[in-house]
C-alpha positions as a Markdown table, in Angstrom:
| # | Residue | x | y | z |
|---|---|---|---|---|
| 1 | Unk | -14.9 | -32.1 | -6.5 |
| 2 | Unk | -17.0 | -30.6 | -3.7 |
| 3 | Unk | -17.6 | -26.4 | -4.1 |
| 4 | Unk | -15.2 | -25.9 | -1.2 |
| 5 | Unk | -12.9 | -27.8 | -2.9 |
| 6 | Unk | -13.2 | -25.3 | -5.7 |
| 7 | Unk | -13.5 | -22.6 | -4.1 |
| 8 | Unk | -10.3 | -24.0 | -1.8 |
| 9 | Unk | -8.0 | -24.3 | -4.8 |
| 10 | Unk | -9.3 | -20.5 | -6.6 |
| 11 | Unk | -8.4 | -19.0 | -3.2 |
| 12 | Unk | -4.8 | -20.7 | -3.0 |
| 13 | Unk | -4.2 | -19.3 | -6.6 |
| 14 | Unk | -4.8 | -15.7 | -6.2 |
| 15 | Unk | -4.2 | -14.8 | -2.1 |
| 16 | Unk | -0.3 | -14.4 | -2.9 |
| 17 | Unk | -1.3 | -12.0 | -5.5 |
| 18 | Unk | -3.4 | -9.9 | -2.6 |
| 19 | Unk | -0.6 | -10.7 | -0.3 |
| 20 | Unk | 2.0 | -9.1 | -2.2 |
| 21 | Unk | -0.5 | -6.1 | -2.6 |
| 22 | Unk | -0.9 | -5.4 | 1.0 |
| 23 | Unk | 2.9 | -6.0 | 1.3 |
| 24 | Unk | 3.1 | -3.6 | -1.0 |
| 25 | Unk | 0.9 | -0.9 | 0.8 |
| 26 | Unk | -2.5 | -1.7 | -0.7 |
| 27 | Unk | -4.9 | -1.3 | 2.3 |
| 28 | Unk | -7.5 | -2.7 | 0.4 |
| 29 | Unk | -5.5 | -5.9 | 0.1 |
| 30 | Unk | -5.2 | -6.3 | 3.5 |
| 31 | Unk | -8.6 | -5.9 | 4.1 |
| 32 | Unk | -9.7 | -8.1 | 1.6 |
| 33 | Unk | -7.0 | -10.6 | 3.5 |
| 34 | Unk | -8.9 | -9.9 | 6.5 |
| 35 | Unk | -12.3 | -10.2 | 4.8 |
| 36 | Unk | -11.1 | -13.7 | 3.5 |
| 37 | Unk | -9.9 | -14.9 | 7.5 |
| 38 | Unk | -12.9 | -13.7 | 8.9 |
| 39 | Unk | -15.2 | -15.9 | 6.3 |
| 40 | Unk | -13.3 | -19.4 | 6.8 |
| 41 | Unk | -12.6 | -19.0 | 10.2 |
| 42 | Unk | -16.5 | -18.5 | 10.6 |
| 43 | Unk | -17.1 | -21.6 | 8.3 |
| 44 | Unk | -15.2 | -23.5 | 10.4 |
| 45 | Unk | -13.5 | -24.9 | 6.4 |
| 46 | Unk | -10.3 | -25.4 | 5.6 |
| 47 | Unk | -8.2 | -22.4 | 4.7 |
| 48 | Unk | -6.2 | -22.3 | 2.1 |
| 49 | Unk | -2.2 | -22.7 | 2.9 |
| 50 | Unk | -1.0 | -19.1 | 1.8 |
| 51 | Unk | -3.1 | -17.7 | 4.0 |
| 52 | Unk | -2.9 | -19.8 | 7.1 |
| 53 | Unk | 1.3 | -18.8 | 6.6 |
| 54 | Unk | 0.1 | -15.1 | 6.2 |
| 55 | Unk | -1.9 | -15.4 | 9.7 |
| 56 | Unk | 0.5 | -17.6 | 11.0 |
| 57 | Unk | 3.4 | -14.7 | 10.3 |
| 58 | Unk | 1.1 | -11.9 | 11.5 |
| 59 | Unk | 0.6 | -13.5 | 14.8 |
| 60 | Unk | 3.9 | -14.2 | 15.5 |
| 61 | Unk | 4.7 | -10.5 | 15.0 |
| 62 | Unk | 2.1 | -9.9 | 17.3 |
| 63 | Unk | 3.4 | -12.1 | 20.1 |
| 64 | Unk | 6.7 | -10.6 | 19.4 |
| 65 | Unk | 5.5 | -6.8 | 20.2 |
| 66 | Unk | 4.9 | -5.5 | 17.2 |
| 67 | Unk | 1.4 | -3.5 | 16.6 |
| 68 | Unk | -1.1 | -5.8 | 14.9 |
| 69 | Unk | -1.7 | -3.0 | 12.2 |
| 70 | Unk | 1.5 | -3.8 | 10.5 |
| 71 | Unk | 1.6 | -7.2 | 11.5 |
| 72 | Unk | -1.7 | -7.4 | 8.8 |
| 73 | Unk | 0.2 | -5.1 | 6.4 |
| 74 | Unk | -2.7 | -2.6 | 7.6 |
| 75 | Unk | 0.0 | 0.0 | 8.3 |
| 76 | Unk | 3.3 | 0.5 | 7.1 |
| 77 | Unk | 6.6 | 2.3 | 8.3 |
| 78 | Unk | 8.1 | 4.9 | 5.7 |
| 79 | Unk | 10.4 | 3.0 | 3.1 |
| 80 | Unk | 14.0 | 2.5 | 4.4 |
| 81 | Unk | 16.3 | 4.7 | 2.4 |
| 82 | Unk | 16.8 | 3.8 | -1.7 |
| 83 | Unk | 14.0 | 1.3 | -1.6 |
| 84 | Unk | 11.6 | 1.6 | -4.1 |
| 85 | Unk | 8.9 | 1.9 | -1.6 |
| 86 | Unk | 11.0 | 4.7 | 0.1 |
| 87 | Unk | 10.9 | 6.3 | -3.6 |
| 88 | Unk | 7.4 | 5.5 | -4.3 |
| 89 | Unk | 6.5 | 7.3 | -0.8 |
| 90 | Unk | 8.4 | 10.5 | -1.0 |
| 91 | Unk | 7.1 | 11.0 | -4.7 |
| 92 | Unk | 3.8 | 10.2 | -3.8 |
| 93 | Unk | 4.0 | 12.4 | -0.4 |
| 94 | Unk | 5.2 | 15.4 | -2.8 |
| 95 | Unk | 2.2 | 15.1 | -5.8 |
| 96 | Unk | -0.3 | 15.0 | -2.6 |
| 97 | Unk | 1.1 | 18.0 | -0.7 |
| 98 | Unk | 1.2 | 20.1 | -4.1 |
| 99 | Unk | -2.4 | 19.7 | -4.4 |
| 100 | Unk | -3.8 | 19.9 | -0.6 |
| 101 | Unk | -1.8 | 23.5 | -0.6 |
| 102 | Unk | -3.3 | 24.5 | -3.6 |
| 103 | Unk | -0.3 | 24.7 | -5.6 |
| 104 | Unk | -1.1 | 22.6 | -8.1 |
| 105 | Unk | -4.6 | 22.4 | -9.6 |
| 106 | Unk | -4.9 | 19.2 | -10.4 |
| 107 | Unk | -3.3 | 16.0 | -9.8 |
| 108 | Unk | -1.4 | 15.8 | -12.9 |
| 109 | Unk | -0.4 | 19.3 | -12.5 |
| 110 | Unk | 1.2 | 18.5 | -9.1 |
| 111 | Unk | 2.6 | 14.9 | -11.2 |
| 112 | Unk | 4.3 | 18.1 | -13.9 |
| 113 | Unk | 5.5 | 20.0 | -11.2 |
| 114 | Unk | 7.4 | 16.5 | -9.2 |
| 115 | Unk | 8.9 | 15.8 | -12.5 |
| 116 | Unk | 10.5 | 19.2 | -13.1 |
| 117 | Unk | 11.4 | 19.8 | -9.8 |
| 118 | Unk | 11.7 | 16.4 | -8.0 |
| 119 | Unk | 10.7 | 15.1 | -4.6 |
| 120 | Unk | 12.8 | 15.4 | -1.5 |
| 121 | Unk | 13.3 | 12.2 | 0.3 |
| 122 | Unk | 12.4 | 12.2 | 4.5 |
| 123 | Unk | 15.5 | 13.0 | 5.3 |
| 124 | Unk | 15.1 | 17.0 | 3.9 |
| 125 | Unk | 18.7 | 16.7 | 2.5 |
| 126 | Unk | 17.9 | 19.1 | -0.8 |
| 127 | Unk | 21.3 | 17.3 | -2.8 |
| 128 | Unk | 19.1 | 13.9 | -2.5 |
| 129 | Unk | 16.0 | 14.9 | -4.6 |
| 130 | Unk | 14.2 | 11.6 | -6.6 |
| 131 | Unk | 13.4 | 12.8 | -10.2 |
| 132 | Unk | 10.9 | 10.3 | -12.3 |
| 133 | Unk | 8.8 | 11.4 | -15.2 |
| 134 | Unk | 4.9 | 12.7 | -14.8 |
| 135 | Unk | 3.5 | 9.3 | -16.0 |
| 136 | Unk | 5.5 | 7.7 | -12.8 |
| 137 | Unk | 4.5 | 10.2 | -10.7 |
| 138 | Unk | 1.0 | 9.7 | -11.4 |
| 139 | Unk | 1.2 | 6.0 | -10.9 |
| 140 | Unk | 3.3 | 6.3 | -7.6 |
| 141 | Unk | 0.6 | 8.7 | -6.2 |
| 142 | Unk | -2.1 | 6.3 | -6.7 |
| 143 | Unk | -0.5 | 3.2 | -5.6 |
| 144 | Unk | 0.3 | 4.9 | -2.0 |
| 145 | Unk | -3.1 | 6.8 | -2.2 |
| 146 | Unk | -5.6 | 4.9 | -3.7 |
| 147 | Unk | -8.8 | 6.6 | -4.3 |
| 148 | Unk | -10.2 | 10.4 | -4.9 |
| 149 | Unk | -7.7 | 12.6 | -3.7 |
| 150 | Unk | -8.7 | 15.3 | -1.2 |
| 151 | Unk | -7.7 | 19.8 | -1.5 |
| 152 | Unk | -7.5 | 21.2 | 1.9 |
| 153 | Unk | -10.6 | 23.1 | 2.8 |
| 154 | Unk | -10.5 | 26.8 | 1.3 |
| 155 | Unk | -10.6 | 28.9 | 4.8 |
């Protein structure tokens, strides 16, 4: 077997991983799915068979009308209602705007104060709060935010 060859097969294993990722909301994923298009369409090599479907889908979208962001999983729409993306957003949305306003000093604080008090879902209806634990709040945070989180300046 030739390195490509290798390399071919390696790819093919782990790209559905990355694609369920950016599905998921992982903008790194879709980068890295980007990242991983750019190189063998350069190379001019054979690319791997998840990932030609994966173009293959995002181009269609494109041609269809919708933006190429979320086409490439680069953007996403809020969660529909009762999803457990729709969950994961609104908890996530709540731990973040806790500690921008200075409410919460720290991320797990905020992550306390979400599991006491819940989060409200997009549609403001106050009867429809989501209640998970502060271990699940923490987790949903930094799946929809990956990375250090920001305070709003101090004016």
């Amino acid at each position: 077997m030739t390195e490509e060859e290798i390399r071919l097969i390696d790819d093919n294993a782990f790209i559905p991983y990355i694609i369920t990722c950016a599905k998921s909301g992982c903008k790194q994923s879709a980068m890295t799915l980007m990242q991983f298009a750019a190189e063998y369409l350069s190379t001019g090599g054979t690319i791997p068979d998840n990932l030609r479907r994966y173009l293959s889908e995002a181009f269609n979208h494109i041609v269809q009308g919708e933006s190429a962001d979320k086409a490439m999983y680069l953007r996403h729409r809020p969660g529909k209602n009762d999803t457990a993306l729709y969950r994961k957003q609104a908890v996530a949305h709540e731990v973040r705007r806790l500690y921008w306003i200075g409410e919460a000093e720290t991320i797990d604080a905020a992550c306390e104060t979400v599991s006491i008090k819940g989060a409200k879902k997009h549609d403001h209806d106050d009867g429809n709060r989501i209640f998970v634990n502060k271990d699940t709040a923490y987790k949903y945070y930094y799946e929809i935010n990956p990375g250090t989180p920001e305070r709003r300046p101090v004016t």
